[in-house]
LUMKOLDO-90495 format. One record per residue (C-alpha): residue in three letters; x, y, z. Coordinates in Angstrom, 2 decimals, decimal comma, always signed. Example, Ala and Ser with C-alpha at 12.3 -4.5 7.8 and 13.67 -1.06 7.14 Angstrom:
<nodes>
ALA_+12,30_-4,50_+7,80
SER_+13,67_-1,06_+7,14
</nodes>
This chain:
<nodes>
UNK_+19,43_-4,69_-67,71
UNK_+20,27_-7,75_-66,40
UNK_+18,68_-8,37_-62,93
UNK_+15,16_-9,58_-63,65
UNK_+13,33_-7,60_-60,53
UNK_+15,19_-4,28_-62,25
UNK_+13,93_-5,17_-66,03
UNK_+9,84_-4,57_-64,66
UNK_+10,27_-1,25_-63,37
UNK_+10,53_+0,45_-66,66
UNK_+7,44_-1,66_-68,15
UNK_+5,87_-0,83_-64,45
UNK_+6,91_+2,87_-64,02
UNK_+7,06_+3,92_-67,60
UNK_+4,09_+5,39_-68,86
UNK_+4,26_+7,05_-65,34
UNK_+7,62_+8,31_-65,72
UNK_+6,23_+10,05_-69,09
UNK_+3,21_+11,60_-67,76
UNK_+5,46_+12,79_-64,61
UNK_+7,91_+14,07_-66,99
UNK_+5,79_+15,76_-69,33
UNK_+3,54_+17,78_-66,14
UNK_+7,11_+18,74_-64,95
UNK_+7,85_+20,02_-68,23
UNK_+4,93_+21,77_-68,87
UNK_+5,40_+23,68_-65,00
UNK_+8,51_+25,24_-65,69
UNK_+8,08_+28,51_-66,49
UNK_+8,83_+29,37_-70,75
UNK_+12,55_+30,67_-69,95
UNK_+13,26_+27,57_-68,66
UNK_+11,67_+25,53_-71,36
UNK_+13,30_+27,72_-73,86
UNK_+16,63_+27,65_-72,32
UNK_+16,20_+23,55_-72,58
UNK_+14,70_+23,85_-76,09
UNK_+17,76_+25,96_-77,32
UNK_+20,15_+23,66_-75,65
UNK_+19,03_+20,09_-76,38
UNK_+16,87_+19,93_-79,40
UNK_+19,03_+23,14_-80,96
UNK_+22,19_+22,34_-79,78
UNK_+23,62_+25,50_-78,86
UNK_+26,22_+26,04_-76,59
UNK_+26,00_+28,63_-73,44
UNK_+28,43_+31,04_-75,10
UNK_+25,51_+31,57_-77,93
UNK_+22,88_+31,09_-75,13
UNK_+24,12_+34,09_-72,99
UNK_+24,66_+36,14_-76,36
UNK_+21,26_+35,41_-77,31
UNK_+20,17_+36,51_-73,64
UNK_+23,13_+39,47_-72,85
UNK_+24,63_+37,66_-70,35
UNK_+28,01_+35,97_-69,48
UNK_+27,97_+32,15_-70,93
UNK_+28,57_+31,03_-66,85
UNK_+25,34_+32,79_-66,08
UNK_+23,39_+30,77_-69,31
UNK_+24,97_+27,64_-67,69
UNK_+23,60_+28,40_-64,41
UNK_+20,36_+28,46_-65,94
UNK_+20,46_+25,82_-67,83
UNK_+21,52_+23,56_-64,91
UNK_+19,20_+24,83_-62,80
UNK_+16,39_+24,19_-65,41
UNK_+17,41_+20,89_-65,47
UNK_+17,59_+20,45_-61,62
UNK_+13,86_+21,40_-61,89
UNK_+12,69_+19,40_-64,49
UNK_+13,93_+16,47_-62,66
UNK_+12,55_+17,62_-58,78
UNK_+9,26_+17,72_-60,91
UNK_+9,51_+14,25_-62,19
UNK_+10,24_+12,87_-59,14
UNK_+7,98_+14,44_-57,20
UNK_+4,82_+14,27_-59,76
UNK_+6,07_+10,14_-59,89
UNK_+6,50_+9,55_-56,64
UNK_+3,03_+10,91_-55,52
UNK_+1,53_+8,88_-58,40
UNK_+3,00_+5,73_-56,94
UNK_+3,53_+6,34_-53,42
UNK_+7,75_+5,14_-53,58
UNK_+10,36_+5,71_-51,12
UNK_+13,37_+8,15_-52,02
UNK_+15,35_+5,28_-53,10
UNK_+12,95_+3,64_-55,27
UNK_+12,46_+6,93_-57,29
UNK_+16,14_+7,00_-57,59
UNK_+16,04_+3,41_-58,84
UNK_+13,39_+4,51_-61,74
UNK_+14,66_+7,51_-62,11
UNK_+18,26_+6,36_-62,91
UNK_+16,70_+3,38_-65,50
UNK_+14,34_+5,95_-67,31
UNK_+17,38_+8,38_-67,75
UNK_+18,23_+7,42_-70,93
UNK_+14,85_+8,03_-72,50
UNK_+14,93_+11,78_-70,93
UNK_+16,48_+13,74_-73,60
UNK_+14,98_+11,85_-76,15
UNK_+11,86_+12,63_-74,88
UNK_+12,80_+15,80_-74,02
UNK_+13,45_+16,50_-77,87
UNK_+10,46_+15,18_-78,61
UNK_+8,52_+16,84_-76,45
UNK_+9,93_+20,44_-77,07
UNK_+9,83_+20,53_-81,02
UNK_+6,32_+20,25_-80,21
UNK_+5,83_+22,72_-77,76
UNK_+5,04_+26,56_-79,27
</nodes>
């Protein structure tokens, strides 16, 4: 990151961001954490995903998205009422913390049961 002012907000935001991340995480219901588990940490694709699930791979993609969608709605919202930031500046974090999201993400759901 070059623009000093941007550089602080993940050393500002970032233990934040995790703990947001992590209660979003643990809120979504199991499919949903399942449906991430199977996709990022085990790398399968939606065609396996709706096999595994007997449905059509468009309808394991749905879910997946949507999954997604709510982990990061959760994040945001759990951050911003931690910090008490505008729309935009949750953007702003949001979009700099991105690339430690599927990391953690990995991370997080080897561990889970």
């Amino acid at each position: 990151i070059d623009d000093p002012d941007l550089r602080v907000l993940p050393e500002t935001y970032g233990d934040g961001f995790k703990a947001a991340f992590q209660g979003a995480l643990a809120a979504l219901p199991e499919r949903d954490r399942l449906l991430l588990r199977l996709s990022v940490v085990d790398g399968m694709g939606v065609d396996a995903i709706g096999a595994l699930h007997g449905v059509h791979k468009a309808t394991a993609a749905r879910w997946i998205a949507k999954a997604r969608e709510d982990l990061a709605d959760g994040t945001r919202t759990r951050l911003g009422e931690r910090f008490r930031l505008s729309r935009t500046e949750l953007e702003s974090i949001t979009r700099l913390c991105r690339s430690q999201v599927d990391v953690s993400l990995v991370r997080l759901l080897r561990k889970s049961p």
